[in-house]
C-alpha positions in Angstrom: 7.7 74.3 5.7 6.3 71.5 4.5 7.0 68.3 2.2 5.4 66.8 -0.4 6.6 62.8 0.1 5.3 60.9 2.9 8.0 60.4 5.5 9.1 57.0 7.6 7.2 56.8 10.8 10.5 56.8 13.1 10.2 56.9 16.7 11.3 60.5 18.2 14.0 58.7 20.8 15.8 57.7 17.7 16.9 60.6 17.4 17.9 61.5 21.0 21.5 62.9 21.4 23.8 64.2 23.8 27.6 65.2 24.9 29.3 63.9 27.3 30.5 67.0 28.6 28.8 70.3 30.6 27.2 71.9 27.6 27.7 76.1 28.6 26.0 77.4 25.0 23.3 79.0 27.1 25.8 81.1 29.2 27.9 81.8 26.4 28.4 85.7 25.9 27.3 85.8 21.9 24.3 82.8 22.2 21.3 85.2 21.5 23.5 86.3 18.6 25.0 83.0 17.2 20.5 81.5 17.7 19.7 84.1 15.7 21.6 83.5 12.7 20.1 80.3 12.7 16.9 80.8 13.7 17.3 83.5 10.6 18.1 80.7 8.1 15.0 78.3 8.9 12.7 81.7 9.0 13.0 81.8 5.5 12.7 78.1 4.5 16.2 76.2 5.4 14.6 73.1 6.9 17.0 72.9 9.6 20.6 73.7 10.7 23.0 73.2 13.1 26.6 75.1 14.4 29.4 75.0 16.1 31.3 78.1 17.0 34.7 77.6 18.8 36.5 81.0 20.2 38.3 82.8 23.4 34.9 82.2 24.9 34.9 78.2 24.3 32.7 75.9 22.3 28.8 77.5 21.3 26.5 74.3 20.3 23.1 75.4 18.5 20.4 73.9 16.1 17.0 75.9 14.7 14.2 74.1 13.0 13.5 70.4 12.4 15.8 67.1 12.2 12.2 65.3 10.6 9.4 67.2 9.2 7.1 64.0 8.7 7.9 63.4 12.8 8.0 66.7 13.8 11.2 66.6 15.5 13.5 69.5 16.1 17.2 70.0 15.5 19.6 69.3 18.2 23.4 70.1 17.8 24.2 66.7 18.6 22.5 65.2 15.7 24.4 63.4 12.9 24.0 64.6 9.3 26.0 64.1 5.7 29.0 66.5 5.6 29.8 65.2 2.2 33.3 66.3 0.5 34.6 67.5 3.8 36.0 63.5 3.9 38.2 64.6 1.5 40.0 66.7 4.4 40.1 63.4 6.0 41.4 61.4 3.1 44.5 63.8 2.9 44.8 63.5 6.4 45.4 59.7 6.4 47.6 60.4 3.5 49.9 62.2 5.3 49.9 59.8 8.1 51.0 57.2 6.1 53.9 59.5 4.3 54.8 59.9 8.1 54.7 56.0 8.6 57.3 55.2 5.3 54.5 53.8 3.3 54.2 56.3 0.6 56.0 59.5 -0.7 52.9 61.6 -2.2 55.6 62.7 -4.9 55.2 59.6 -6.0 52.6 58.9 -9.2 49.5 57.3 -7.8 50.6 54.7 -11.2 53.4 53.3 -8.9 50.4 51.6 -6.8 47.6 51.1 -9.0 47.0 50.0 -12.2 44.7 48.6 -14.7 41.6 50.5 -16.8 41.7 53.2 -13.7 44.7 54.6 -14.7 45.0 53.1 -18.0 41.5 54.7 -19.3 41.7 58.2 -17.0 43.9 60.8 -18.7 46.4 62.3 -16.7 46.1 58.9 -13.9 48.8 57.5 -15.0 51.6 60.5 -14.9 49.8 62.4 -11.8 51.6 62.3 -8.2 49.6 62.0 -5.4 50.2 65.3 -4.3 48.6 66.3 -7.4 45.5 64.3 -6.6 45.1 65.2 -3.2 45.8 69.4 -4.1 43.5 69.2 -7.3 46.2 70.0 -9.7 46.2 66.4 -11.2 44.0 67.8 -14.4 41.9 64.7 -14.2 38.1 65.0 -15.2 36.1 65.3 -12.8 33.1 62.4 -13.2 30.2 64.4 -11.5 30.1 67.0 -14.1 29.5 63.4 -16.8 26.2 64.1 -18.2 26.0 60.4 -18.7 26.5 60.0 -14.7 24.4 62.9 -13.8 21.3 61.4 -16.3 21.9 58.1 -14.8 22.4 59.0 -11.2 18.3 61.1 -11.5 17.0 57.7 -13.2 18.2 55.7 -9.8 18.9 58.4 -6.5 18.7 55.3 -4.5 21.3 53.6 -6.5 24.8 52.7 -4.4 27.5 53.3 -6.4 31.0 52.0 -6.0 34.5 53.3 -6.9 35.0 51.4 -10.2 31.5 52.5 -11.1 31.5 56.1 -10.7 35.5 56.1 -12.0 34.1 55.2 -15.8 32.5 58.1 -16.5 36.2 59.5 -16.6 37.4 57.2 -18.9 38.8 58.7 -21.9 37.9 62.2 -21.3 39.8 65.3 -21.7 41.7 66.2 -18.8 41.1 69.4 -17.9 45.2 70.4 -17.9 48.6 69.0 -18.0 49.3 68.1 -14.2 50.5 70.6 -11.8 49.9 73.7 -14.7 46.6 74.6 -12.8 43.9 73.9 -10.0 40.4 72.2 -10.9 38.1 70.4 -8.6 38.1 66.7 -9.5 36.0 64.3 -7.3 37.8 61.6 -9.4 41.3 62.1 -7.9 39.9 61.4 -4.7 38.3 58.0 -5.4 41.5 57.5 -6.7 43.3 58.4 -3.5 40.4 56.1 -1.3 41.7 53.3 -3.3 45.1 53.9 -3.1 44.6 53.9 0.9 42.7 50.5 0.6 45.8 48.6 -1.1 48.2 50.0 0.9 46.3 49.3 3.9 44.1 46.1 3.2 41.7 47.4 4.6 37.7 49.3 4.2 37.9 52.7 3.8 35.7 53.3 6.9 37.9 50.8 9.0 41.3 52.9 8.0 39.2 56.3 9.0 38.5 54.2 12.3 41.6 53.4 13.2 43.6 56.6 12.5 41.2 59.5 13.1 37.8 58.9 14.4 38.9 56.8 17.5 41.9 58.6 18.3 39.9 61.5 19.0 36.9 60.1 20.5 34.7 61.3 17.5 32.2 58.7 18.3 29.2 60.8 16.3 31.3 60.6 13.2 31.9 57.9 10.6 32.4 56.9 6.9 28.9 56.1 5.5 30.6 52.7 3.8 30.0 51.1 7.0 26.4 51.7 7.8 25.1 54.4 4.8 21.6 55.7 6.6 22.5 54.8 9.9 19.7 54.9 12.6 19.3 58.7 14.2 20.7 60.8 11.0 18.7 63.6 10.3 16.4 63.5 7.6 17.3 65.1 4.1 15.2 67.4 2.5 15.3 68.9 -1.3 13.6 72.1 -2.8 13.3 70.5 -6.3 10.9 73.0 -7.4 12.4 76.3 -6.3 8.9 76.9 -4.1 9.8 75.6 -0.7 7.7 72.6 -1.0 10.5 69.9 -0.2 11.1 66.4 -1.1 12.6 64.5 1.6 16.3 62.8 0.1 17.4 61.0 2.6 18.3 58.2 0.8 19.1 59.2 -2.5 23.1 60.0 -1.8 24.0 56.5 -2.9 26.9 57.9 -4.9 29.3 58.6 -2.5 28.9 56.0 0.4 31.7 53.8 -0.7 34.6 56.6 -2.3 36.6 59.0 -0.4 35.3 61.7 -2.2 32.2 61.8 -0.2 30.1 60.0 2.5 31.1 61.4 5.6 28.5 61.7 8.7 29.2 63.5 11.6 28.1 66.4 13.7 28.7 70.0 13.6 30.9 69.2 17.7 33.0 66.4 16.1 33.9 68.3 13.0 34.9 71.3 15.1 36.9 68.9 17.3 38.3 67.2 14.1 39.4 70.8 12.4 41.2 72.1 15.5 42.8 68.9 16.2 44.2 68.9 12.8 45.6 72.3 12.7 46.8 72.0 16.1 49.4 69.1 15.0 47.1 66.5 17.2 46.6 63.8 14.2 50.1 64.9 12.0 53.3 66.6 12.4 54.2 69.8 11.6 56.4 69.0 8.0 53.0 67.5 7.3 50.5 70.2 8.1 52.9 72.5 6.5 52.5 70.7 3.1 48.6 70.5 3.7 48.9 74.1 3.9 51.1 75.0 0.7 48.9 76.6 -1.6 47.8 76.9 -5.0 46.1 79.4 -6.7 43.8 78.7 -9.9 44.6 80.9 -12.9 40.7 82.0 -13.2 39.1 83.8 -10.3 35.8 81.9 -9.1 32.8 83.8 -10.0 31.2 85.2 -6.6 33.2 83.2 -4.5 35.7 84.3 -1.6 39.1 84.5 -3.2 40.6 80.9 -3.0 43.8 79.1 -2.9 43.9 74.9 -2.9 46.2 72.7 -0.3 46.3 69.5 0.1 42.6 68.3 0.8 42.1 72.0 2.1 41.3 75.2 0.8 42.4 78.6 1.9 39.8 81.9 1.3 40.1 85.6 2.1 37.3 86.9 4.2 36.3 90.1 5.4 37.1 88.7 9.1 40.3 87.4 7.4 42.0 84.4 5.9 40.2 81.2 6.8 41.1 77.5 6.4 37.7 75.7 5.0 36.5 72.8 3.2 32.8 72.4 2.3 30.3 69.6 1.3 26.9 68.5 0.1 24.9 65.6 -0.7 21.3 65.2 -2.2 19.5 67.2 0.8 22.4 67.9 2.6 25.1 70.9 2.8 28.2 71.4 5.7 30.5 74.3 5.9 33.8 74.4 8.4 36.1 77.3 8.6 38.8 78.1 10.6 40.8 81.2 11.3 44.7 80.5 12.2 44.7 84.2 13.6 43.2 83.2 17.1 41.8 79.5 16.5 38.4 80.2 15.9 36.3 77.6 14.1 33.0 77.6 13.1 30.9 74.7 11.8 27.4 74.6 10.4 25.5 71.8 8.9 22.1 71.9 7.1 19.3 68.6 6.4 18.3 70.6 3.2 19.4 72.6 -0.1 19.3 73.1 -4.2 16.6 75.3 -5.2 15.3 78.6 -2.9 17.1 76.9 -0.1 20.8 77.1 -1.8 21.2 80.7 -1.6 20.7 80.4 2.2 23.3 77.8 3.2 26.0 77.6 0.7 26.3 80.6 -1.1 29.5 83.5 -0.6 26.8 85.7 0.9 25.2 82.7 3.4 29.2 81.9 4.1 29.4 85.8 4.9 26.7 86.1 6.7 27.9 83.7 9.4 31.2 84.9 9.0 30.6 88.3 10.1 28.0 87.4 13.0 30.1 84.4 14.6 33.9 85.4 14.4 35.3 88.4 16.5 
């Protein structure tokens, strides 16, 4: 593996990690098996990956090839990486909490809060409830698929975008349905939902995630990118731009999403797993909560070569062959995450990569790379 930019010469220790607990990975029944999957993935060009497996036999902690190709520095569990859209899971999360706290009724439209060109100018904004935003059956646009952002976005990957910004490229577009007749992904409702939190609370995005999720549970390796985007010790990003394995390193062309709640989260592969268990163990909201993040939707056209799928609220539910899962997914320029988790007996399974698009898609985000894992980490 190799890459044709020039890297930053970083110092290895800036990378060091650790947990603050007895890491047993080693002794853990299934480690040669759960290595090997990774050790699989970088064999055939993923730059490098990390994973998480929680089950009967405890937490599993594991990484395969390299956190920096320019410094030659290998992949260690611990190390923090972009998880993307899977701070959307977060966003609906805080949602709740402040349903739970009298400060909003997600029946209500998100127009009862905000106003001006954002829901003026965005179809749909200004008649869609906020459960419709947070379950994707709002019908809004969804800006990333703009060609105008897209074509702008290549001509600047360093660019850092903010909410009102990235919300234009909705304006006055087609919504994709009337709200609540159907299920689309729509990165837009989100931003709309990060700013919605920001009034109510008065405060930064990453401040509110702070307060209510990230401290509570001691995620200390996790945080919104708002407050520090390329903080010191995340692993490097890496893109196969020309579908030959020859990556360009990215790490700093995910400027779009630092600032909105539809993106930007950095973690590790522990805290996530922490984070998901927590949440569906009633740890961070009650149960009339968690059983309205978990009331599903089905859209009316199957996904091509994808899991079946149902949408909750920030959440998504898929069929596998090791049974129904709870998951959320995300990606950034040079980065791709993937959590799942199985209500049956708990297990969770988290796995980050610093690298994607081209040959190296197929190999971390695909239905078969999902599989694949799947089937080798879950009893």
């Amino acid at each position: 593996m190799t890459a044709c930019t020039k890297g930053e010469d970083i110092k290895p220790e800036s990378y060091n990690c650790n947990y603050n607990f007895n890491d047993l990975s080693q002794v853990n029944p299934n480690n040669l098996v759960y290595q090997s999957v990774l050790d699989d993935m970088t064999s055939k060009g993923v730059v490098g990956v990390a994973m998480s497996v929680y089950s009967s036999n405890g937490i599993w902690l594991g990484a395969s090839g390299k956190a920096d190709l320019h410094n030659n520095i290998d992949m260690k569990s611990c190390n923090i990486t972009r998880v993307g859209s899977i701070v959307k899971m977060v966003t609906a999360t805080v949602i709740l909490k402040l349903q739970e706290e009298g400060k909003l009724n997600i029946d209500d439209k998100i127009s009862n809060y905000l106003n001006g060109d954002n829901i003026n100018k965005i179809k749909n904004a200004e008649k869609a409830t906020i459960r419709q935003l947070m379950q994707h059956s709002s019908g809004i646009n969804n800006y990333i698929h703009s060609l105008q952002f897209q074509t702008a976005s290549l001509n600047n990957l360093v660019k850092e975008w903010n909410a009102h910004e990235l919300l234009k490229y909705s304006y006055n577009e087609s919504p994709y349905f009337e709200p609540d007749e159907d299920v689309r992904y729509s990165n837009t409702g989100y931003i709309l939902l990060g700013l919605l939190i920001e009034k109510l609370e008065g405060k930064p995005l990453y401040q509110v995630f702070d307060e209510n999720i990230f401290e509570p549970l001691g995620l200390i390796n996790t945080q919104f990118a708002g407050k520090n985007p390329v903080p010191e010790g995340i692993v490097r990003g890496y893109v196969d731009l020309y579908s030959n394995l020859n990556v360009i390193e990215s790490t700093y062309y995910s400027g779009w999403d630092y600032y909105t709640a539809d993106g930007g989260l950095i973690s590790n592969v522990y805290d996530m797993n922490v984070f998901f268990r927590a949440l569906m163990n009633g740890e961070i909201i009650n149960a009339n909560s968690l059983n309205q993040m978990l009331t599903w939707k089905t859209p009316k056209e199957v996904e091509v070569d994808f899991f079946p799928i149902s949408y909750g609220l920030g959440i998504f539910k898929i069929e596998t062959p090791k049974g129904i899962a709870y998951m959320h997914s995300g990606n950034a320029i040079g980065y791709d995450a993937n959590m799942f988790y199985f209500p049956s007996d708990n297990t969770t399974i988290v796995y980050a990569s610093n690298s994607n698009y081209g040959k190296i898609e197929p190999l971390v985000s695909s239905k078969q790379a999902m599989e694949k894992i799947i089937n080798k980490t879950k009893e």
